[in-house]
N, C-alpha and C positions, 0 to 999 in steps of 0.2 A: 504494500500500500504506500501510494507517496505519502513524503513528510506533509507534514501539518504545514500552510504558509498562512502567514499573519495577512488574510482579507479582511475587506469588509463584510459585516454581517447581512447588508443588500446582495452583495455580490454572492452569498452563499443561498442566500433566499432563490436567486435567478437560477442559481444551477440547478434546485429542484422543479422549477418551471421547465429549462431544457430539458432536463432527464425527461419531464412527463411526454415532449413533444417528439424527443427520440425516440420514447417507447412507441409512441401511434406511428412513428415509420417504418420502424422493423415488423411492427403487426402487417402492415402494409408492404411489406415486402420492399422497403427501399434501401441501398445501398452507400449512397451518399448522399450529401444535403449541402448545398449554398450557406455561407453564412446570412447572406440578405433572406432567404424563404428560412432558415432555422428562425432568426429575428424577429422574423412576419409575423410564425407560428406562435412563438412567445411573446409576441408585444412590447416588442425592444427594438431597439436602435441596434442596426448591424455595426457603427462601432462602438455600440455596449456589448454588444453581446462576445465582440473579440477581446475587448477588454476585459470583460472575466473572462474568460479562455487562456490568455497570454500568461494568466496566473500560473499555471501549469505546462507553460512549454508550449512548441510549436507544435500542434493538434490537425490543423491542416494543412493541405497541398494548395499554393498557390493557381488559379483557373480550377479547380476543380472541388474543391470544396472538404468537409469533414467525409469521415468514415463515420457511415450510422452507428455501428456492432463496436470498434475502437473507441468512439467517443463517449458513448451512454457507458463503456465498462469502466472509461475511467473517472468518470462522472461518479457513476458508482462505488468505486474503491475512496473517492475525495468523502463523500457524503455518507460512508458504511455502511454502504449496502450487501458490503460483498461476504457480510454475513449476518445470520440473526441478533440483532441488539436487542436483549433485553428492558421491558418497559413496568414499571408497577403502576395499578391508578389508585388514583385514594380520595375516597368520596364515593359511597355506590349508592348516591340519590338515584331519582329519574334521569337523568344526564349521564350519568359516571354507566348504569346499568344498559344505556341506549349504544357506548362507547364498547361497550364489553361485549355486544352482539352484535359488533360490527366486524366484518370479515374481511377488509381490505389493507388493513396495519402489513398482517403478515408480507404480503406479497410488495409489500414496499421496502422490504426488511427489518419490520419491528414487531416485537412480539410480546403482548400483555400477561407476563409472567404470574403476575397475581396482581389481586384486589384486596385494600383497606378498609375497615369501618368501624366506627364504633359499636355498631350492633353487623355484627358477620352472619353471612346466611348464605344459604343455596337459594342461586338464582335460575333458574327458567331458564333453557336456552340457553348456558351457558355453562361454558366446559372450564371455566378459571374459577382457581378457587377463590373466596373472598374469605379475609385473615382480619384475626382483631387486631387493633392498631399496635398493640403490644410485642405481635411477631414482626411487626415491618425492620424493625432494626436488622434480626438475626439471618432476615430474608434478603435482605439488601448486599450484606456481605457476605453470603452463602453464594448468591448468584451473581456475585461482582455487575450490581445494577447500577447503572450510573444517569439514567432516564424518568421522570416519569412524566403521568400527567393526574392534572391536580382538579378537582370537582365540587372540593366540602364549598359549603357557605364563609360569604366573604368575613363574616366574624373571627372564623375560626383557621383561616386562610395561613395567617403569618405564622403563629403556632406551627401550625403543620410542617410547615417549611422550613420553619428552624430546625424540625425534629429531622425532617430529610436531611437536608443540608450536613448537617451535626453527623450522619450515618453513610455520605459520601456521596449523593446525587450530584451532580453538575449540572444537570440540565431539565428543565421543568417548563411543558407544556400546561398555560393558567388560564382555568374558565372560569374561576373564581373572581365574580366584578371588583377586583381591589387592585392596588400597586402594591408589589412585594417588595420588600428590604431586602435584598440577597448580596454575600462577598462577591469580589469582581472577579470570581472564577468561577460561578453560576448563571449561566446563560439562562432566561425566564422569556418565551415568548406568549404574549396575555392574547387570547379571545375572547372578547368581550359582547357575546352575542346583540346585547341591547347598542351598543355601539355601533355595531355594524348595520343593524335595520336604521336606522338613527341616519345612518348615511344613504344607505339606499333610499330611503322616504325625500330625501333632497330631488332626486330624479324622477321623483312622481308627479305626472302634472294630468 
């Protein structure tokens, strides 16, 4: 796997946008791709879109474009894909439980190892176990997890988080409507579902 290089966190955002648009070409049976129609596909400027590329070395062939199948692999290898990363969620409200019967993590490369809560129970339709909050520590470092994503109510949000945090997470996907405190070696991307209608309803006329 290539080294780690110090980008921007846009520019990593973008690479999971090309991956998505490489993968609809290989379904498609395409071999290579322009960077101007890669660009199209994703909704970027083809010199954005070289511009994160160059992160990683000279990727294309000058007149002819990327290799579909070479590009999305190293796409893949930057973004770890190129094997299962382990996920915990914590929070099995209606939300956290709608996430755990969702079937499309895996195939992206990430996989919902277990579920937190304060009241644990067998859920319906689901094959992950759900753990009291009190196993989250010995499960975190059992299954070297360094992922998760986060569901409780925004009260009880920061708590939670320090508790991760504290146990070795780095990385935490937040539906929880609050801003988290986290160290500057904890990466936190918020989804804020009421925010985003919030913005869509601007384009309603």
């Amino acid at each position: 796997m290539p080294a780690k290089i110090d980008i921007p966190r846009k520019s990593i955002y973008r690479l999971s946008i090309y991956q998505r648009c490489l993968q609809r070409l290989r379904e498609n049976r395409v071999d290579t791709v322009s960077s101007a129609a890669l660009a199209k596909a994703a909704g970027v400027k083809s010199t954005q879109l070289r511009k994160d590329l160059a992160y990683f070395g000279q990727l294309g062939t000058r007149g002819l474009g990327y290799n579909v199948d070479a590009l999305s692999s190293t796409i893949g290898e930057v973004l770890g894909q190129n094997k299962l990363q382990p996920v915990i969620l914590v929070g099995v409200g209606n939300l956290g439980s709608a996430l755990l019967r969702y079937g499309g993590f895996r195939k992206e490369g990430f996989e919902i190892t277990a579920a937190f809560d304060l009241s644990p129970r067998k859920l319906p339709q689901v094959t992950v176990p759900v753990l009291a909050m009190a196993e989250m520590e010995s499960f975190i470092h059992r299954h070297h997890v360094k992922m998760a994503i986060l569901t409780v109510p925004a009260h009880n949000a920061q708590s939670v988080v320090n508790e991760m945090v504290d146990h070795g997470i780095q990385a935490i996907l937040n539906f929880s409507p609050t801003v988290l405190d986290v160290p500057e070696h904890v990466v936190v991307n918020s989804v804020d579902l009421a925010v985003e209608l919030e913005n869509l309803s601007y384009f309603i006329r």
